[in-house]
N, C-alpha and C positions, 0 to 999 in steps of 0.2 A: 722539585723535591727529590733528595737522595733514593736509595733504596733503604738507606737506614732508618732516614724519617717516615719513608712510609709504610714500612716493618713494627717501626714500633706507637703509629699511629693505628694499625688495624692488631698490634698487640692488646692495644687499650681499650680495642673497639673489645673484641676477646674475652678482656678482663672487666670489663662493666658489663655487659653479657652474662660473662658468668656469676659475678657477683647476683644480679637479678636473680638468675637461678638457684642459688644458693637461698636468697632470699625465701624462695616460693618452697622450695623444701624443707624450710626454717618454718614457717609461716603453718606448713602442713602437716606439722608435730605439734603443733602449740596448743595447750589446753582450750579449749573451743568454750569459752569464757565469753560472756556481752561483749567486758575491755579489752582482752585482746583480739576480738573480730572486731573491732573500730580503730584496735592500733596497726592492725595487720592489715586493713584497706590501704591507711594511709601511708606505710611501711612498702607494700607492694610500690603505689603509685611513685613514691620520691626514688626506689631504688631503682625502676626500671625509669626513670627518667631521667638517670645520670646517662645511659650510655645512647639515650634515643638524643638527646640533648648535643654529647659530644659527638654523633652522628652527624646530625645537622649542620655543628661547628664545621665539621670537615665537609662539607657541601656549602658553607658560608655564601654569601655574594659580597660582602667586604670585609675590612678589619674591625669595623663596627659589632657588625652581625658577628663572626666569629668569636669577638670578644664578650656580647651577652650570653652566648650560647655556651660557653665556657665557664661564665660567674655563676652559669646557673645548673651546669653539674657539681659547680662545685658545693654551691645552696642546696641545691638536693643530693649530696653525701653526706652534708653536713646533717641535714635532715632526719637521713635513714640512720645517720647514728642516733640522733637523736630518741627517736621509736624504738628503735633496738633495743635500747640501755632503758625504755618505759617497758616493755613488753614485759608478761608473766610467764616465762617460763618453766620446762621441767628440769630438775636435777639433771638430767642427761640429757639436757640440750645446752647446758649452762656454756660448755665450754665452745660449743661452733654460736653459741651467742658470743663469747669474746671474742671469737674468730671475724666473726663480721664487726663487726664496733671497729677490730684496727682495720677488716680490710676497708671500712667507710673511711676511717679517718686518715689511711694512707690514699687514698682515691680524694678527697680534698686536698691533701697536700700538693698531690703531684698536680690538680687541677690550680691550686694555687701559683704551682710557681710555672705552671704556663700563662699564666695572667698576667706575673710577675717581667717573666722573659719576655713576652711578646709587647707589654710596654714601654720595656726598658727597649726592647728594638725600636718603637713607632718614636720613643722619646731623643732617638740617638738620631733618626732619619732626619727627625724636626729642625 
C-alpha cells in the first residue's frame, strides 16, 4: 500500500468517526419526543456503524470479506440518511440536519465507488 492510499484510508477512518460524532451531538439537541428517541437509537446505531464497518474492511482477511464490509457501510450511510431526513427536528438544528443528509450521502458514494473500483480490479485480474 502507498502512503497515499494509506493516508487517505485512515482520512476516511477520520471522517466516519466524525460523522458518528456529529451524529450524537445532532441527536443530543433533538426534541426528546417518543419518535425521535426511536429514530435517534436507530440513527446512532447505522452511523457509527459505517466507520466500525469500514474499520474492519481494512483488517479484511480476503476480497470477499473486504467487499461485504464495504457494501455494508455503504447500507448503513444509506441508512443514517435515511433517519436523518425521518427525524423531528428544531428550526436551528435544520441546517447541520442538511449538513449530515450530504455528508451520509457523499460517504455512500464514495463507499460506492470503492465497490465499484475494487470489482472492476478482481474483474480485470479474472
Amino acid at each position: 500500500m502507498t502512503e497515499i492510499q494509506s493516508s487517505k484510508r485512515y482520512d476516511l477512518e477520520d471522517r466516519t468517526l466524525n460523522f458518528a460524532k456529529r451524529i450524537i451531538e445532532f441527536i443530543n439537541r433533538l426534541p426528546k419526543t417518543l419518535t425521535n428517541i426511536e429514530i435517534s437509537k436507530q440513527l446512532i446505531r447505522a452511523a457509527g456503524s459505517i466507520g466500525a464497518n469500514y474499520i474492519e474492511a481494512n483488517e479484511s482477511l480476503g476480497k470477499k470479506d473486504f467487499m461485504m464490509r464495504i457494501k455494508i457501510s455503504r447500507k448503513e450511510a444509506k441508512e443514517s440518511r435515511y433517519w436523518l431526513k425521518l427525524v423531528n427536528c428544531s428550526k436551528d438544528s435544520e441546517e447541520e440536519q442538511k449538513n449530515l443528509i450530504q455528508e451520509a450521502d457523499e460517504l455512500m458514494r464514495i463507499f460506492g465507488a470503492i465497490v465499484e473500483k475494487t470489482n472492476n480490479k478482481i474483474n480485470t485480474k479474472s
